[in-house]
BAPARO-971185 format. One record per residue (C-alpha): residue number from 1; residue in one letter; x, z, y. Coordinates in steps of 0.25 Angstrom, whole numbers, m for minus. Example, Ala and Ser with C-alpha at 12.3 -4.5 7.8 and 13.67 -1.06 7.14 Angstrom:
2
+-----+---+-------+-------+-------+
:   k : r :  east :    up : north :
+-----+---+-------+-------+-------+
:   1 : A :    49 :    31 :   m18 :
:   2 : S :    55 :    29 :    m4 :
+-----+---+-------+-------+-------+
This chain:
231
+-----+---+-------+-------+-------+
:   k : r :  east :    up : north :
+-----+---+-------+-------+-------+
:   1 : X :   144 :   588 :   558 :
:   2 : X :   138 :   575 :   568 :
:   3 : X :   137 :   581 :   582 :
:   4 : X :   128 :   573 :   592 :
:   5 : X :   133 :   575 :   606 :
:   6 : X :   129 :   569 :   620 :
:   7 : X :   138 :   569 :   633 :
:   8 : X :   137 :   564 :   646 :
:   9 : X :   149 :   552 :   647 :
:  10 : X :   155 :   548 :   663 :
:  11 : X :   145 :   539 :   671 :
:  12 : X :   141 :   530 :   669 :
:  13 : X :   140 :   529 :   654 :
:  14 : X :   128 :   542 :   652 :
:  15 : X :   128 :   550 :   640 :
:  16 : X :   134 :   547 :   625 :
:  17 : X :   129 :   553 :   614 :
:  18 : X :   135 :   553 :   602 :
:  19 : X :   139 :   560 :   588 :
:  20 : X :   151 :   565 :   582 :
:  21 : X :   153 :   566 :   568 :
:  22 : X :   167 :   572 :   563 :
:  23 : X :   172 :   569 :   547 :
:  24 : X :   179 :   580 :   543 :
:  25 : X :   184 :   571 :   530 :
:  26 : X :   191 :   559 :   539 :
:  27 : X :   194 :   566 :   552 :
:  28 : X :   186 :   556 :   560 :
:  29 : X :   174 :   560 :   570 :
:  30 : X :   164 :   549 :   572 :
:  31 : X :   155 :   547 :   586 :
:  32 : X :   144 :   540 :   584 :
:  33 : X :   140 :   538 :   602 :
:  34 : X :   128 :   534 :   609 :
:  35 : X :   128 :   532 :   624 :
:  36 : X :   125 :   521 :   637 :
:  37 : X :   127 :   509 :   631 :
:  38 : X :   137 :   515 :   620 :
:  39 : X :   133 :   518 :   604 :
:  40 : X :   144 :   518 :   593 :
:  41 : X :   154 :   526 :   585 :
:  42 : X :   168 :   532 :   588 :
:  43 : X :   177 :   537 :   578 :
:  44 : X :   187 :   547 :   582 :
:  45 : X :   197 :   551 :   571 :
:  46 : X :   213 :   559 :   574 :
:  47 : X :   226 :   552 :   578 :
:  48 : X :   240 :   555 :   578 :
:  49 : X :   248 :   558 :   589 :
:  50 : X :   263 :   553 :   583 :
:  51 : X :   266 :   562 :   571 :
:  52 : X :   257 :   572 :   572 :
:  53 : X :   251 :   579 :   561 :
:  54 : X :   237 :   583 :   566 :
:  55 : X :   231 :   572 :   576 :
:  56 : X :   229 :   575 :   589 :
:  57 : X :   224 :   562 :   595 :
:  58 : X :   212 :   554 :   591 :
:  59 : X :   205 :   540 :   590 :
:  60 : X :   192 :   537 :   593 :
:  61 : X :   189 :   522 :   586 :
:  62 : X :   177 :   512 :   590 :
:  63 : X :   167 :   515 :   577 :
:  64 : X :   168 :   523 :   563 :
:  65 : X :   172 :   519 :   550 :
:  66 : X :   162 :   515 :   540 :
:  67 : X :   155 :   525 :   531 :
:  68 : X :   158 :   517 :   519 :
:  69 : X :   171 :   521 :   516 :
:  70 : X :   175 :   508 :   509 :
:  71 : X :   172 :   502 :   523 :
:  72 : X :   186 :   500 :   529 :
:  73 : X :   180 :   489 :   538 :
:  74 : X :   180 :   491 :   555 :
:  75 : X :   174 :   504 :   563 :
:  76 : X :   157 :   501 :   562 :
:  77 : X :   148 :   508 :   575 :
:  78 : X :   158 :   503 :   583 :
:  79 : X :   154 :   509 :   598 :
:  80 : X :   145 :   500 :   606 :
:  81 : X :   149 :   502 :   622 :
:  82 : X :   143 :   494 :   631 :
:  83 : X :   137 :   482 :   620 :
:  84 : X :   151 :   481 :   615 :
:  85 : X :   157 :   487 :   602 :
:  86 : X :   170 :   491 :   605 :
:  87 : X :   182 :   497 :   594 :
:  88 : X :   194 :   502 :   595 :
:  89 : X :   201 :   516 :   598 :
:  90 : X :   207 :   527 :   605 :
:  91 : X :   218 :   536 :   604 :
:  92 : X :   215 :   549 :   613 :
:  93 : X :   222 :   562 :   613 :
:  94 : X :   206 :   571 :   611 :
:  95 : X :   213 :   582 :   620 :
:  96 : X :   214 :   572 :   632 :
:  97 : X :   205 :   576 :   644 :
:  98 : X :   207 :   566 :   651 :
:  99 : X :   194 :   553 :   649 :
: 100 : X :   196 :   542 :   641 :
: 101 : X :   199 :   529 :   647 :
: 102 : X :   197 :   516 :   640 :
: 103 : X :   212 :   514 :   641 :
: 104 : X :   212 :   525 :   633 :
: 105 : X :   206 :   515 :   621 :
: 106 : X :   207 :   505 :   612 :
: 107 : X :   194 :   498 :   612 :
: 108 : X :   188 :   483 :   609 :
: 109 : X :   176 :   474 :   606 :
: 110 : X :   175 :   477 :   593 :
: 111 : X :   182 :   466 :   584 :
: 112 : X :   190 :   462 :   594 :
: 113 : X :   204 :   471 :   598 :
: 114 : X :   208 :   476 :   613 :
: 115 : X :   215 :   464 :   617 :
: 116 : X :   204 :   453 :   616 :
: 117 : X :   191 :   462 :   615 :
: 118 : X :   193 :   473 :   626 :
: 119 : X :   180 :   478 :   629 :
: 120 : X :   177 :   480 :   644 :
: 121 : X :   180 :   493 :   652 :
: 122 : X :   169 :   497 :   655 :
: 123 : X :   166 :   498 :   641 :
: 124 : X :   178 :   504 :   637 :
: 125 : X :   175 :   517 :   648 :
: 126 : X :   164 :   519 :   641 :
: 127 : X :   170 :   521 :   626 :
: 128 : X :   182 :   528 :   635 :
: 129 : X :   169 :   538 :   639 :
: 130 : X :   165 :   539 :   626 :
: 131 : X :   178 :   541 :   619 :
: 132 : X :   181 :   553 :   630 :
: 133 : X :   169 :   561 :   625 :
: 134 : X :   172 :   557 :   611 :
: 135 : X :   187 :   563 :   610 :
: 136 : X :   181 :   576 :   619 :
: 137 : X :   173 :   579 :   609 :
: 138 : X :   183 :   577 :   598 :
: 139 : X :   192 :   586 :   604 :
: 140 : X :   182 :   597 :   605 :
: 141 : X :   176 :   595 :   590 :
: 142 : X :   179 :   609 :   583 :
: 143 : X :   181 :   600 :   570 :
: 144 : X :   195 :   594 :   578 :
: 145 : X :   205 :   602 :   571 :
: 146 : X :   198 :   598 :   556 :
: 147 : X :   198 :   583 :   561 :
: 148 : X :   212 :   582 :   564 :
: 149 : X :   216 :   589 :   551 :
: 150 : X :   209 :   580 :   543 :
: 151 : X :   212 :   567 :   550 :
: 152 : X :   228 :   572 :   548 :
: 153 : X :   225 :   576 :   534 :
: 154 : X :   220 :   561 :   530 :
: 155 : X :   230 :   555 :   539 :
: 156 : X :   243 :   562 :   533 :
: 157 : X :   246 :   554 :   521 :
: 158 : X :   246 :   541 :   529 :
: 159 : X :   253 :   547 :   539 :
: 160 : X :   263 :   552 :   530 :
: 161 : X :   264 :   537 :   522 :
: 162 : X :   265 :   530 :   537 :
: 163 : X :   276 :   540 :   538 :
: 164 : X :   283 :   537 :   527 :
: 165 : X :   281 :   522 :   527 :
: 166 : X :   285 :   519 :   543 :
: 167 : X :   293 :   530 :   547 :
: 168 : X :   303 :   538 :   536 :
: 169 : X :   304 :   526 :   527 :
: 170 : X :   314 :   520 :   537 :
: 171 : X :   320 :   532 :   541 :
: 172 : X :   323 :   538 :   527 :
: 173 : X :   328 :   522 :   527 :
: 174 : X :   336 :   525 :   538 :
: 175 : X :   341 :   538 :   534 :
: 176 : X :   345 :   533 :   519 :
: 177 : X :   354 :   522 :   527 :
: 178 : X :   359 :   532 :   536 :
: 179 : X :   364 :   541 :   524 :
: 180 : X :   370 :   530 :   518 :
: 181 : X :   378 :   527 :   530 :
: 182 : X :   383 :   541 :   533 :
: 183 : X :   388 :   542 :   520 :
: 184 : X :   395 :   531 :   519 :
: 185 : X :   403 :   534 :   534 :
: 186 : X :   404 :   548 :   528 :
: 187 : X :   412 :   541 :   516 :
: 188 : X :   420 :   534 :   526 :
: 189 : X :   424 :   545 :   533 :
: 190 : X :   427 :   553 :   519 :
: 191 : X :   436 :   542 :   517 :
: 192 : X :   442 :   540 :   528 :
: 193 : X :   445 :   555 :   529 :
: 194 : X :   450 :   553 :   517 :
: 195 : X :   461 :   541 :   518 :
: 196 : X :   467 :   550 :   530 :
: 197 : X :   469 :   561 :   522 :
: 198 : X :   473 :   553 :   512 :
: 199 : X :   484 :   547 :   522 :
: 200 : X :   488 :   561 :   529 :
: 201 : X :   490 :   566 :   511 :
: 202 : X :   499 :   554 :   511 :
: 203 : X :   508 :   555 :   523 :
: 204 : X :   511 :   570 :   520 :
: 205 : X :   514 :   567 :   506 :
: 206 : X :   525 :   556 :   512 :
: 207 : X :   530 :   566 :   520 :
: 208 : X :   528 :   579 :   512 :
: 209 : X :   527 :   592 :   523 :
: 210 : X :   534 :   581 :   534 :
: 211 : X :   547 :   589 :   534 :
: 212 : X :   556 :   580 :   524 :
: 213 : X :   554 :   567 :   531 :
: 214 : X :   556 :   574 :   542 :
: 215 : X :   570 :   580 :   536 :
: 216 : X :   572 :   566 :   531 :
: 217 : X :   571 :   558 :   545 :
: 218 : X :   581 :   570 :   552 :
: 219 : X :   591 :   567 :   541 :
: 220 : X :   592 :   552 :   541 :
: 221 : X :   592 :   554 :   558 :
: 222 : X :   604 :   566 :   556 :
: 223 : X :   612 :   556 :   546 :
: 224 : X :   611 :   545 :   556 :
: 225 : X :   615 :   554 :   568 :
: 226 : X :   628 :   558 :   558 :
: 227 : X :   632 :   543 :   555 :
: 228 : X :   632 :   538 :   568 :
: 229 : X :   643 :   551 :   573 :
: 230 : X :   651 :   546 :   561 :
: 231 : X :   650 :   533 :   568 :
+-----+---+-------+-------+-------+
C-alpha cells in the first residue's frame, strides 16, 4: 500500500521525493521525504472542524509515532530541513488551493516550543513547500473517504466522554437549577392565585349576591331622611 512518488517543489528547492503509506487501522497516512537538503517523516492524520462528525480538516505533525506501541514517548524521524530538526503542526483545510505559508504552521527546533526555538524563515518555506504537496496529495488519495471514517470511528467515544464531561454536565446542572426555580415561582403564583380567590370567596360571602347590604345602607339612609322631617 506504500506508494513512492517524486515532484518538482517551487525554486529553488528542486525535487522531493517521498513515500506515502496510509494505515487503514489508525487513520494516519505516514510521509517518509527525501529532497535538497530535507530528509524525515510527516504524519498526517484527520481533524475536527467544531462538532463535526466526519473530519474535514487535517494535521500534518513533525515525525511518526513509534512502532512499539508501548512507546508513548515524542514523535521519532523528525524532518531534518536545512541541518535543523524542526516539530510541530499544522492545521490545514486539505481542500484549500491556495500554498501553504509558513504562517500557516506551528513549527520549532525540536525540544524547544515556538516561542524561544523558532526556526528561521527560510527554513520554515521550505517545510511550507513540503507540507503543500503533502496535503495535495492527501486530498486526492482514493483511500480519503475510508481514512476519515476510521479516524471518526476511534475518536467517537472520547469525543463523546469530553462531551459529557465539559460540555452537558453543567448544563444539565444548569437545567436541574433552573427546573427547580420554575417550580418554585410556579408554586408562588398557585398560591398567590389562590389567596386572591380565597379573598374575592370571602367578600361575596360577607355580602351574599351584594343586594341585602345594599338594601340595608338605603333603609338606614330612608330612616335618617324620616327623623330628621319629624324634627
Amino acid at each position: 500500500m506504500t506508494e513512492l512518488h517524486t515532484v518538482a517543489l517551487p525554486d529553488p528547492y528542486g525535487e522531493l521525493t517521498f513515500t506515502q503509506t496510509p494505515d487503514l487501522t489508525s487513520g494516519q497516512v505516514r510521509n517518509v521525504i527525501s529532497g535538497r537538503r530535507a530528509s524525515g517523516a510527516f504524519t498526517i492524520e484527520p481533524a475536527f472542524a467544531d462538532e463535526e462528525l466526519i473530519p474535514t480538516r487535517i494535521w500534518v505533525r513533525c515525525g511518526h509515532e513509534p512502532a512499539d506501541q508501548f512507546n508513548t514517548g515524542p514523535l521519532i524521524n523528525r524532518p531534518v530541513i536545512n541541518g535543523i530538526t524542526i516539530a510541530g503542526i499544522a492545521d490545514l483545510d486539505p481542500d484549500q488551493q491556495e500554498p501553504v505559508r509558513r504562517w500557516h504552521l506551528t513549527v520549532y527546533r525540536a525540544g524547544g516550543t515556538r516561542v524561544t526555538d523558532p526556526v528561521p524563515d527560510r527554513t520554515s518555506e521550505y517545510a511550507a513547500a513540503i507540507i503543500t504537496v503533502l496535503r495535495n496529495m492527501w486530498a486526492t488519495h482514493p483511500l480519503r473517504h475510508t481514512i476519515v471514517t476510521t479516524w471518526a470511528r476511534l475518536c467517537a467515544d472520547q469525543r463523546a466522554e469530553h462531551l459529557l464531561r465539559d460540555e452537558l454536565a453543567h448544563r444539565c446542572r444548569r437545567r436541574d437549577e433552573l427546573a427547580a426555580e420554575i417550580q418554585h415561582y410556579e408554586r408562588r403564583v398557585s398560591d398567590l392565585r389562590a389567596l386572591a380567590m380565597a379573598g374575592a370567596e370571602a367578600v361575596g360571602s360577607a355580602s351574599g349576591d351584594g343586594q341585602p347590604a345594599l338594601q340595608a345602607t338605603q333603609g338606614g339612609t330612608a330612616h335618617a331622611i324620616g327623623a330628621g322631617s319629624e324634627a
